[in-house]
C-alpha positions, -999 to +999 in steps of 0.1 A: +000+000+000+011+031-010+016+058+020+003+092+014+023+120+012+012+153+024+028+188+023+043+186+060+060+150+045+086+177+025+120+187+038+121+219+049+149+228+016+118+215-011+094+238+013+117+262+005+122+261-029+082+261-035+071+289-013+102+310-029+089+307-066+071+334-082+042+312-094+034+303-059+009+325-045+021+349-022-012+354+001-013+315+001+024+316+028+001+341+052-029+309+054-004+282+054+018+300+082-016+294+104-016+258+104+012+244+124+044+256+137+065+243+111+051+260+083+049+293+105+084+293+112+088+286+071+065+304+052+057+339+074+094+344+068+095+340+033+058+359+028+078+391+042+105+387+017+083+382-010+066+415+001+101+434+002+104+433+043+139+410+038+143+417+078+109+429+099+125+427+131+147+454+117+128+474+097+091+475+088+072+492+059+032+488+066+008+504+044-023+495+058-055+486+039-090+496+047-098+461+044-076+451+068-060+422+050-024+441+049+014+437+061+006+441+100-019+414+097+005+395+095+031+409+115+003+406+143+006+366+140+045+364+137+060+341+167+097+352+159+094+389+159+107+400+195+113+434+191+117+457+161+141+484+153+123+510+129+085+510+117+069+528+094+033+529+090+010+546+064-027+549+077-056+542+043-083+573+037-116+549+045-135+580+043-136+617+034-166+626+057-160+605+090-132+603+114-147+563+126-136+544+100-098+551+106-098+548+141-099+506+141-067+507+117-050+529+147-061+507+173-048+476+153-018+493+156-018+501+187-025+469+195+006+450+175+033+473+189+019+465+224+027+433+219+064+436+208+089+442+237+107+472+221+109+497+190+132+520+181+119+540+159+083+548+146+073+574+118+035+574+116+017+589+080-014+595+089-026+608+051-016+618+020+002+649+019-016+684+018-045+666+030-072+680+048-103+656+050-120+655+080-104+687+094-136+695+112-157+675+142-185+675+164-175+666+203-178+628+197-151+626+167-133+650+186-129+626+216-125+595+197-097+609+178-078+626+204-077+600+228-072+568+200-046+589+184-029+600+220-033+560+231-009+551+204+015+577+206+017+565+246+025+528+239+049+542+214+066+557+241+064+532+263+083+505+242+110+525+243+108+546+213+137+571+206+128+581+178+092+595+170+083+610+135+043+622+127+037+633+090+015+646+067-025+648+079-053+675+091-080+657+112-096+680+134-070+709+133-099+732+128-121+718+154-106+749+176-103+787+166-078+811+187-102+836+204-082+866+211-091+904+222-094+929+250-116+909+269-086+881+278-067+908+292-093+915+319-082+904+361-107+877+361-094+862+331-060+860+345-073+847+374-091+819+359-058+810+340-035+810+364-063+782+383-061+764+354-024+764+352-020+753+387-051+727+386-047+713+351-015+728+333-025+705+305-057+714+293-056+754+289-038+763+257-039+800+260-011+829+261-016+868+276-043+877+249-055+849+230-070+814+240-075+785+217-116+776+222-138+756+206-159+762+173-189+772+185-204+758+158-188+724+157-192+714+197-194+733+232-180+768+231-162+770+262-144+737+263-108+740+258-083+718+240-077+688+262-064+649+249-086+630+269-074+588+277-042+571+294-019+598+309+016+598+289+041+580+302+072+598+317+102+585+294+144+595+292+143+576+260+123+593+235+149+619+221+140+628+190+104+642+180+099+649+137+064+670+132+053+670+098+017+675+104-005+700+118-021+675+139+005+679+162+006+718+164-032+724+167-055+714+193-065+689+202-034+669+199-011+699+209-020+689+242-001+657+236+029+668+221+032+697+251+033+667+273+056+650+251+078+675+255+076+684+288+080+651+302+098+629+280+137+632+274+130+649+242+168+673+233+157+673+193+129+686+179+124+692+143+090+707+124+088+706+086+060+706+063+034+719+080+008+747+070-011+768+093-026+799+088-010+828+098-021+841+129-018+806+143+018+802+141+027+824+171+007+808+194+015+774+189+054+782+186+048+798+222+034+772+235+059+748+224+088+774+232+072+769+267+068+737+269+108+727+257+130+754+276+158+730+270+154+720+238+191+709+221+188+708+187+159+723+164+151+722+130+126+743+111+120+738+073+092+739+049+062+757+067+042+774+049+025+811+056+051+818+087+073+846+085+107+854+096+094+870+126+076+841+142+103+821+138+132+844+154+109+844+182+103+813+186+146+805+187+147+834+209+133+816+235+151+789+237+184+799+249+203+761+252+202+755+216+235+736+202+222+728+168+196+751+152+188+744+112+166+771+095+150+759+058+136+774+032+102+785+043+071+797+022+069+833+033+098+852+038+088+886+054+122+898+057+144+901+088+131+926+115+147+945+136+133+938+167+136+899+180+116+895+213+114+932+228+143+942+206+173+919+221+189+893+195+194+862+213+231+852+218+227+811+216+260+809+238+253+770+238+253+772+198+278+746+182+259+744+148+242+768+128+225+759+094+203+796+077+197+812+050+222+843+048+195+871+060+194+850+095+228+847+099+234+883+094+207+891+119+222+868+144+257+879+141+243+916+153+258+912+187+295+921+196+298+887+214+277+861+199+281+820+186+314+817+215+307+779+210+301+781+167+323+755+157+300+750+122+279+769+097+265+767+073+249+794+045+214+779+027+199+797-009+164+795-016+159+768-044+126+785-058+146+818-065+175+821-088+210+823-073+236+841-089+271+837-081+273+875-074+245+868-047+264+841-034+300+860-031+284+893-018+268+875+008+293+852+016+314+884+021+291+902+041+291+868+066+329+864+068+332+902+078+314+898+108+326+868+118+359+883+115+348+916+137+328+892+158+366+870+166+350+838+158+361+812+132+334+778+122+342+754+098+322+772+070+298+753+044+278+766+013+244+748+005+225+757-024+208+740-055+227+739-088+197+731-105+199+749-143+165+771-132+179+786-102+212+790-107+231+804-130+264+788-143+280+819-159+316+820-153+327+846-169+307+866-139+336+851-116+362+869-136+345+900-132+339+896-097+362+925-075+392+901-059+373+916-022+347+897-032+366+862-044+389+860-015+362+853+007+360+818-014+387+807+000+369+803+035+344+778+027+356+742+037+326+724+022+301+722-002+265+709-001+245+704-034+213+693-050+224+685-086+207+669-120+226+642-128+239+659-165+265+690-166+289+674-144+317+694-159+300+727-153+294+714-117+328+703-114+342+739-122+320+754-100+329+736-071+368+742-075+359+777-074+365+770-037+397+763-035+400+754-001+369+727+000+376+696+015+343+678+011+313+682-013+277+665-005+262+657-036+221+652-036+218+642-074+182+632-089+193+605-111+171+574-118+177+546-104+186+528-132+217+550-139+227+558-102+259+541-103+265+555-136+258+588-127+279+584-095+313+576-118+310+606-140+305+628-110+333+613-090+353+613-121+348+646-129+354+659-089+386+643-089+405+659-120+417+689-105+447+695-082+432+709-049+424+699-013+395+683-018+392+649-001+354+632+004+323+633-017+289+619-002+269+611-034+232+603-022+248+595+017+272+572+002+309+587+011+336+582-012+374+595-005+390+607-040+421+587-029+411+554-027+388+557-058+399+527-085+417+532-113+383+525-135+371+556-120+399+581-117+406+580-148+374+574-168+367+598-195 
């Protein structure tokens, strides 16, 4: 008689080779990984590879789906996962009228990181970029978001996140208006504040004159912003907080990342690609100035409608700033002249300064500013077009201070050498005053954004510098010529005699001399 032989009757190598094949059906490993322990411990692993996840216990991509039947599915049922490095999680759109329906995919979340011992780090997109579905709420969405949202963000924490990053997303950011006006300046308003400070310092969002309250017409007027649920855990290991979305700057979930801040070992905080209206930026920058008095290192790029007033107030206030990176921003209003009742702030903590020229300028006002500037570095705005008179005169204007000012960084450039903002005309260097071109001799590095043709031209224009010893290259090549493009460029870099040592091409560091011969001397 004949014995039957069944799929568990295969060696594990012939399991293998039949769940690896194209032809078998991926979302077939996900049902078989179900049915015994074998098979878990065979197919879940190659299901993830299959899906491009080669190692999920080090890092995780999970686009959920509103059905449910996605990656964390079955990450959920994995036996061998026992703690995970970095996970990244994209949230569906179920709806464009309703808060509810997403609100099960963040407690499914919730739910599978609860379950792992540790993560490292978590970047959450809650939407599609620009969104702003659902930015409005009666009391009940209100609630349900806030406190579903501000459960997951706590277990975050308390598995040990370092590393927190929030992007993209409007829900209910204009559930709350800021109320300001005479009437907040009265005594009994101030009284009434300063019970609310002392009784509940994290429900009232409000500064001297203004208040964040309720839309009257979209739940009770006088309720203020408050994330209702689990009280947020008190954590030394969460360092580093990345807003991209407004949900974290407006109520109700400002509440949350006040907390965040104020109670959680949080030294970097950077915000970047958020819009808010105007009149809203000054609030919630104070409150966050507030809530982070020593705040290390802060970043601030791509926010639209805030000028350059709001934002040298908000640095102004925080006085133990090493690191401080301004972007490109939307509006530029121009520098004032008045920071913060009129006195420049002197960031004597400052190690590393990143601006555009107009900040650095204003900052270097002081006799005795930056002791502690070790690094700079000057940014151009890639939606205007740079000239390289623009670039020397205020490269020029920067070195002079520093020089009156007695203090010496390591100085970088960064700027986009793309062919519509910048103009590669030469012959403007030779007509450039020799007051002007001395000055090139101080920078010490480069940093880039580059198409991937004119390498030549690029080339020259870096050993305009003479005394550059590294370039960063950010180059928009397709991926199919990468490594192409990456010879030509390092070909071309190398030719001339001058100090020049290391290019970072796309974060990948080369040093010109242990380049092979294939590429030195490539034509």
């Amino acid at each position: 008689m004949t014995a039957q032989v069944s799929l568990l009757s295969l060696p594990n190598e012939l399991l293998i080779a039949i769940f690896e094949n194209t032809k078998f059906p991926v979302d077939y490993l996900c049902t078989l990984a179900v049915l015994c322990r074998r098979l878990h411990f065979i197919a879940l692993p190659i299901y993830f590879a299959r899906n491009g996840m080669l190692e999920p216990s080090k890092s995780a991509f999970i686009p959920l789906a509103k059905d449910g039947q996605d990656m964390l599915a079955a990450l959920n049922m994995a036996l061998f996962i026992s703690s995970m490095e970095e996970i990244t999680c994209v949230l569906p759109h179920p709806s464009c009228t309703s808060i509810f329906p997403l609100l099960p995919h963040l407690r499914r979340l919730r739910k599978f990181i609860s379950r792992i011992p540790s993560v490292k780090r978590v970047t959450l997109q809650l939407d599609a970029r620009n969104s702003m579905c659902n930015a409005a709420g009666d009391d009940e969405a209100l609630r349900a978001w806030s406190s579903t949202l501000g459960g997951l963000l706590n277990v975050v924490i308390e598995k040990g996140c370092t590393e927190l990053t929030v992007r993209y997303g409007g829900y209910l950011t204009r559930s709350y208006m800021l109320s300001t006006g005479p009437a907040h300046r009265t005594r009994i308003r101030r009284l009434v504040k300063s019970v609310r400070r002392v009784f509940g310092p994290r429900a009232a969002l409000s500064g001297k004159s203004w208040e964040f309250r309720r839309v009257p017409e979209q739940g009770k007027k006088g309720e203020f912003a408050v994330v209702p649920g689990s009280k947020l855990p008190r954590s030394q290991e969460l360092s580093t907080l990345h807003i991209e979305s407004a949900v974290l700057i407006m109520p109700p979930c400002l509440s949350w990342t006040l907390s965040a801040l104020r109670y959680c070992g949080i030294t970097s905080l950077s915000i970047s690609r958020v819009s808010l209206e105007k009149e809203l930026w000054n609030a919630a920058l104070t409150l966050i100035a507030k809530g982070a008095p020593h705040l290390a290192e802060l970043s601030l790029c791509e926010l639209d409608s805030i000028s350059d007033v709001e934002i040298l107030k908000f640095c102004s206030r925080l006085r133990r700033l090493t690191s401080l990176k301004i972007g490109n921003n939307e509006e530029a209003q121009g520098v004032p002249t008045k920071c913060t009742k009129g006195q420049i702030p002197a960031f004597r903590h400052l190690t590393s300064l990143i601006a555009p020229a107009d900040f650095i300028l204003y900052f270097l006002r002081p006799q005795k500013c930056f002791p502690q500037l070790n690094s700079l570095s000057i940014t151009f705005h890639g939606k205007t077009k740079t000239h390289i008179r623009t670039v020397g005169a205020q490269l020029m204007a920067v070195c002079r201070l520093m020089a009156t000012r007695k203090i010496s960084p390591s100085l970088c450039l960064s700027l986009p050498l793309f062919s519509d903002t910048i103009t590669f005309d030469f012959d403007a260097v030779l007509s450039l005053p020799v007051k002007v071109t001395r000055y090139f001799e101080h920078v010490a590095s480069l940093d880039l954004h580059v198409f991937p043709y004119g390498t030549a031209e690029i080339a020259r224009w870096v050993h305009l510098f003479p005394s550059v010893q590294h370039v960063s290259l950010v180059v928009r090549s397709k991926p199919a010529d990468a490594d192409a493009d990456t010879v030509r460029f390092l070909h071309a870099l190398s030719q001339a005699q001058s100090l020049l040592r290391t290019v970072t091409i796309n974060g990948r560091k080369h040093v010109l001399d242990d380049l092979p011969p294939s590429v030195a001397t490539k034509c």
